[in-house]
PAKOLKE-901907 format. One record per residue (C-alpha): x, y, z. Coordinates in steps of 0.25 Angstrom, whole numbers, plus 5000, padded with zeros to 4 digits. Layout:
<sites>
XYZ/...
</sites>
This chain:
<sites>
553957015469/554556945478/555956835478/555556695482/555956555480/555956425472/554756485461/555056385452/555356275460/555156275477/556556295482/556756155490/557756085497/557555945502/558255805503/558055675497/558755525497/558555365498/558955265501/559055105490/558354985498/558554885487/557554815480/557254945472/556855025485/557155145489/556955245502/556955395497/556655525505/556255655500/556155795510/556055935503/555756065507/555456205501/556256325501/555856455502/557256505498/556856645497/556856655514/557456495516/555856475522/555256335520/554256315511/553056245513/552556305525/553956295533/553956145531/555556085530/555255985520/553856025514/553955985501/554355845501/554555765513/554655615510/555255455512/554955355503/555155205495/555455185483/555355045475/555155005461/553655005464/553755155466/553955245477/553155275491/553555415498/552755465511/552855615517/552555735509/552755745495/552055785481/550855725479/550655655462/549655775460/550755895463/551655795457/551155785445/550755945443/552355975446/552955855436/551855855425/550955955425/551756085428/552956125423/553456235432/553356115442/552556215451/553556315452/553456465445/551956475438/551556335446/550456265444/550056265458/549556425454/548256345449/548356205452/548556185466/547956075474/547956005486/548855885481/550355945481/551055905492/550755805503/551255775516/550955645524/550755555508/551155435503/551655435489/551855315480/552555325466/552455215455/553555195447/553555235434/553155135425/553255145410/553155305412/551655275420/551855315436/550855355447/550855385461/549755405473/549955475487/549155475500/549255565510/548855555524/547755655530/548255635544/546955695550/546555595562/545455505559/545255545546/546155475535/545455545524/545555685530/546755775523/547155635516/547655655501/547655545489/548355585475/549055515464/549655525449/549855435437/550455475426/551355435414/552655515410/553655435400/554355515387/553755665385/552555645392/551955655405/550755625413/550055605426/548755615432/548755655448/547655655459/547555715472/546555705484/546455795496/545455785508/545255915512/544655855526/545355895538/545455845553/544255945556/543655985543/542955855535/542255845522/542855935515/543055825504/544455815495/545455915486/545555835473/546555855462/546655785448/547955815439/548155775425/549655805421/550555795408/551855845400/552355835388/553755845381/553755885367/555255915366/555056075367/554056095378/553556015386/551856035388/551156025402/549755985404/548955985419/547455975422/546955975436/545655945443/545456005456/544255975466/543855975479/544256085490/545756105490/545956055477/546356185471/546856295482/547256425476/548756425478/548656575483/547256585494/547656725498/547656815485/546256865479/546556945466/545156985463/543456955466/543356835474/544056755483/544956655476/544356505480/545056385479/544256295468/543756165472/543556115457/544556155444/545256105436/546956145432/547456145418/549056165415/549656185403/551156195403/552456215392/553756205396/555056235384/556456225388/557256315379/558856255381/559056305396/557456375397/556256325398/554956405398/553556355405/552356415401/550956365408/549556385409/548656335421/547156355421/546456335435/544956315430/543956315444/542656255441/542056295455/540856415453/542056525455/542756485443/544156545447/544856495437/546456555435/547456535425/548956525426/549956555413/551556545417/552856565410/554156525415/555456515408/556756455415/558256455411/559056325418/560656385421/560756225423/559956115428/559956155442/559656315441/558856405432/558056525432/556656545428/555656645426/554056635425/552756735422/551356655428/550056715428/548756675434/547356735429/546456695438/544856705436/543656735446/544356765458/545256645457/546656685466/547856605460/549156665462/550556635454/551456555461/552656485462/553356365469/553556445481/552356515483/550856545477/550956685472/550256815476/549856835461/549356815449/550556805442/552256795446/553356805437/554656735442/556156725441/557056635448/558156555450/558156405452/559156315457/559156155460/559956085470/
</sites>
């Protein structure tokens, strides 16, 4: 039982501007970091500005940003796939991957042309002569126009090092789409994870029973979402299934409720029950925005205010 910060979305503060060029161009910048407003501690390991930290040029063939930023994969999982956006009963519980967040990447947007867009990113390894050591590639395409939404995203690690070679690639495939019929909206996710690193558990240090939880190097993610706004509520049920088709078959299954009242567009308060069934030894926790969990199961209440 503990009181902590941002659950349903990561408290943040940050900056952003630009500045018109002419022509249809335009210079933006974007640096934000995490809060942990419980103890005013920066998230992200200490770092000032670890969530985005970018500058970038915008024309009416799309949009070049360098620094650290999203990648289309974690893009796509928070805006498509997920509709707790990775906060209370996230996603991340049993889809994690390699492809989040990435610092040292190139990212260039498309615009958006008759509702079909796309995007693709590099990111520097910066490991001395070797330019394929710790370099990532990943992209999305997708389609969003009306009451549906969907995207395909890809993401490529190489797990080499400057001392440690051959360790080959964290690869991660995710199919994403929404649909809104009026009173609900549905939610669809299915991942393929492969490759070392392609699926760590979000929680390495707990063991709840038999063997030693092991981070899968072949599975597969399936999500299936609901979200019903009520007048001022909105209730969210989901259901994740982690399948891992190595030999130890520790498979986990996550089922979430969550129902939020908004006082006004900026602030509203919410409340969620998550649990994980985890199988064969598998060890995934129940976490949130802030933190990975230290359980198979977390109910929340909070209060949340934009700004």
């Amino acid at each position: 039982t503990r009181a902590t910060s941002g659950m349903a979305t990561q408290s943040r503060w940050g900056f952003k501007g630009g500045e018109e060029l002419g022509g249809g161009m335009a210079a933006f910048f974007v640096v934000e970091g995490g809060i942990h407003a419980d103890t005013g501690v920066p998230t992200q390991n200490g770092t000032l500005f670890g969530r985005t930290s970018i500058v970038g040029l915008g024309t009416r063939y799309g949009a070049v940003s360098i620094g650290l930023q999203d990648t289309p994969l974690f893009t796509t999982l928070n805006t498509i796939v997920d509709p707790l956006r990775n906060g209370i009963a996230r996603s991340n519980n049993l889809m994690p991957s390699t492809g989040f967040r990435a610092g040292n990447s190139v990212l260039y947007r498309t615009p958006t042309i008759d509702g079909f867009s796309a995007d693709a990113m590099y990111v520097a390894g910066e490991v001395a002569g070797d330019q394929g050591a710790a370099r990532q590639l990943g992209g999305s395409v997708g389609y969003s126009k009306g009451a549906v939404s969907v995207r395909l995203a890809y993401h490529n690690k190489n797990n080499d090092t400057a001392t440690v070679k051959n360790t080959g690639s964290a690869r991660n495939t995710l199919l994403g789409a929404n649909y809104d019929f009026g009173p609900a909206k549905l939610y669809f996710g299915y991942g393929i994870d492969q490759g070392l690193n392609s699926a760590p558990l979000n929680s390495g240090a707990v063991n709840f029973a038999g063997p030693a939880p092991t981070a899968s190097t072949d599975s597969t993610d399936l999500l299936l979402g609901v979200s019903a706004p009520f007048g001022a509520s909105t209730v969210v049920a989901t259901y994740i299934r982690k399948n891992d088709r190595t030999a130890l078959n520790q498979d986990a299954r996550q089922y979430a409720l969550a129902y939020m009242v908004a006082f006004s567009k900026r602030t509203d308060i919410y409340t969620s029950y998550a649990l994980i069934r985890n199988h064969n030894g598998a060890g995934y926790t129940e976490g949130n925005s802030e933190e990975p969990g230290i359980g198979d199961r977390q109910f929340t209440v909070g209060l949340r205010h934009r700004f």
